[in-house]
N, C-alpha and C positions, 0 to 999 in steps of 0.2 A: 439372538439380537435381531431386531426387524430393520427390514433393508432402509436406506433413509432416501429420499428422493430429496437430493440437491440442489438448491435453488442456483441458475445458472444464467446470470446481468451479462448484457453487455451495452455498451456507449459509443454511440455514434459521436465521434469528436468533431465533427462538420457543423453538427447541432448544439455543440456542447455552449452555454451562457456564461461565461467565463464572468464577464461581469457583474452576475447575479452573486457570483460566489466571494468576490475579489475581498469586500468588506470581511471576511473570515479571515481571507490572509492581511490585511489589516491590521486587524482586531491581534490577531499574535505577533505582527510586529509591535504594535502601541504595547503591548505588555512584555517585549523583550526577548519573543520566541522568536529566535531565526529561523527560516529555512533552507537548508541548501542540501545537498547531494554527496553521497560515498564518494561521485568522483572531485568534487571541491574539498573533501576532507581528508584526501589520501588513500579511500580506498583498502591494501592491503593492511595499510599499519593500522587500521581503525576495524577489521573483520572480528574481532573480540568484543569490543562494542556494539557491534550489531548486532552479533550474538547472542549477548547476554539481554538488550532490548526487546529481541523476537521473541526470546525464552518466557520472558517475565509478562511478556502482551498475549502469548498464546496460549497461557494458562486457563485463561475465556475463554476459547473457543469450544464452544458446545464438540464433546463427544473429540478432543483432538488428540487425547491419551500423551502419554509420557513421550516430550520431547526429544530431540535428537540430541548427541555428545556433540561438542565443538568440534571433533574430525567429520563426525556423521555431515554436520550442517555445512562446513566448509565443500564437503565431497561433493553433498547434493543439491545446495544451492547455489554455494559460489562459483567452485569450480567448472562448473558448465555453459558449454556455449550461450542459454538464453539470458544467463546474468550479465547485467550491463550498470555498471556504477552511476550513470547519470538516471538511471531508473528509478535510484533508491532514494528519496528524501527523506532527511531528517528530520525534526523538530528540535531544537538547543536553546535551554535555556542557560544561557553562560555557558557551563560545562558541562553543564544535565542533559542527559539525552533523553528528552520526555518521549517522542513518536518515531516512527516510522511507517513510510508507506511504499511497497515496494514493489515496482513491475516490472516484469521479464521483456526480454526484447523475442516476438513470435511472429518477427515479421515475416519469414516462409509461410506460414498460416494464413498472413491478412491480418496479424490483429497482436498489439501486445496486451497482456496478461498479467491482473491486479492481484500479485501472489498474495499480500500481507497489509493489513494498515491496523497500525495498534498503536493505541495513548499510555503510557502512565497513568497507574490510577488518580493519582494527583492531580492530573492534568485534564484529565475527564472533565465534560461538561462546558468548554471553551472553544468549542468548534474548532479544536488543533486537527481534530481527522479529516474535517475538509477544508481546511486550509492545507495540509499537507496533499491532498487528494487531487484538489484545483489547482496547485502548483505544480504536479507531476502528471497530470494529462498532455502538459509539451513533450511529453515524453514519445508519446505517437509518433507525434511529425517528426522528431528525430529521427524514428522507425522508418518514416516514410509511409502511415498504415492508419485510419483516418475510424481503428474499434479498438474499445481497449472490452474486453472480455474480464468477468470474475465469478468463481464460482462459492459457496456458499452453504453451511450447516443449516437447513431450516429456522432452526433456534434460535439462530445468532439474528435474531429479529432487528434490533438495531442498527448493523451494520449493511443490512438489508436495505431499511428503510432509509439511512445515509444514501445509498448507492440511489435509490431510486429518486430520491430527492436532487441529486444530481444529475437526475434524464439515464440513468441505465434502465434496461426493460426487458424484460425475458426472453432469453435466447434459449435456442436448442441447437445444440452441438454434440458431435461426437468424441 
């Protein structure tokens, strides 16, 4: 299998147009998509749902192979220090959990960290990913940390060109 060289954004949130993007979150309130956060929705009683949303949205991702079990994902994502419930916004439509987009708090780093953003296929094609995206870049300053960093399957071209659409731009890190 040939090595993949990983496409690696990051966002100066200094710079970031918040305004340019605002009409998307808009546009999913006019259609009834809320957005709020793991920690406005409880958090631990809602970790199954999250679950099963990252499950069903990561199935795209170029080359991301057979998911984690509910203990796996708990182990390794929830349970550790960088998970921070204000990080994680949702998409809801009524009861329907269409998105999720989700960043780590890395502020020892300088920078939090766009683990996850993924639509329902349904949902697709209504700017719910950057409306969810542009809603959770406050997430920084909560941090106290003014990059939000994401790394990136070549393939996953779209999600690419979302970020960069947003002013991310190639970074090198180690």
């Amino acid at each position: 299998m040939p090595d993949v060289r990983w496409v690696k954004l990051e966002l100066d949130v200094t710079a970031f147009q918040a305004a340019r993007f605002a009409p998307y979150v808009e546009r999913c309130r006019d259609a009834g998509i809320r957005l709020t956060t793991m920690a406005e929705l409880g958090d631990e009683r809602r970790w199954r749902s999250l679950y099963e949303l990252n499950r069903e949205c990561s199935a795209d991702i170029p080359g991301r192979g057979a998911f984690h079990t509910y203990d796996q994902y708990v182990e390794r994502r929830l349970a550790v220090p960088s998970y921070d419930p204000r990080g994680v916004v949702i998409a809801l439509d009524g009861d329907e959990w269409c998105g999720m987009a989700a960043t780590s708090d890395r502020r020892a780093s300088g920078h939090v960290f766009n683990e996850m953003t993924g639509v329902r296929a349904a949902y697709r094609g209504r700017g719910v990913a950057l409306a969810m995206k542009t809603y959770g870049i406050g997430f920084a300053g909560l941090c106290g940390v003014d990059r939000v960093r994401t790394v990136h399957h070549p393939a996953n071209t779209g999600v690419i060109a979302m970020n960069r659409r947003l002013g991310y731009v190639d970074a090198d890190w180690d």
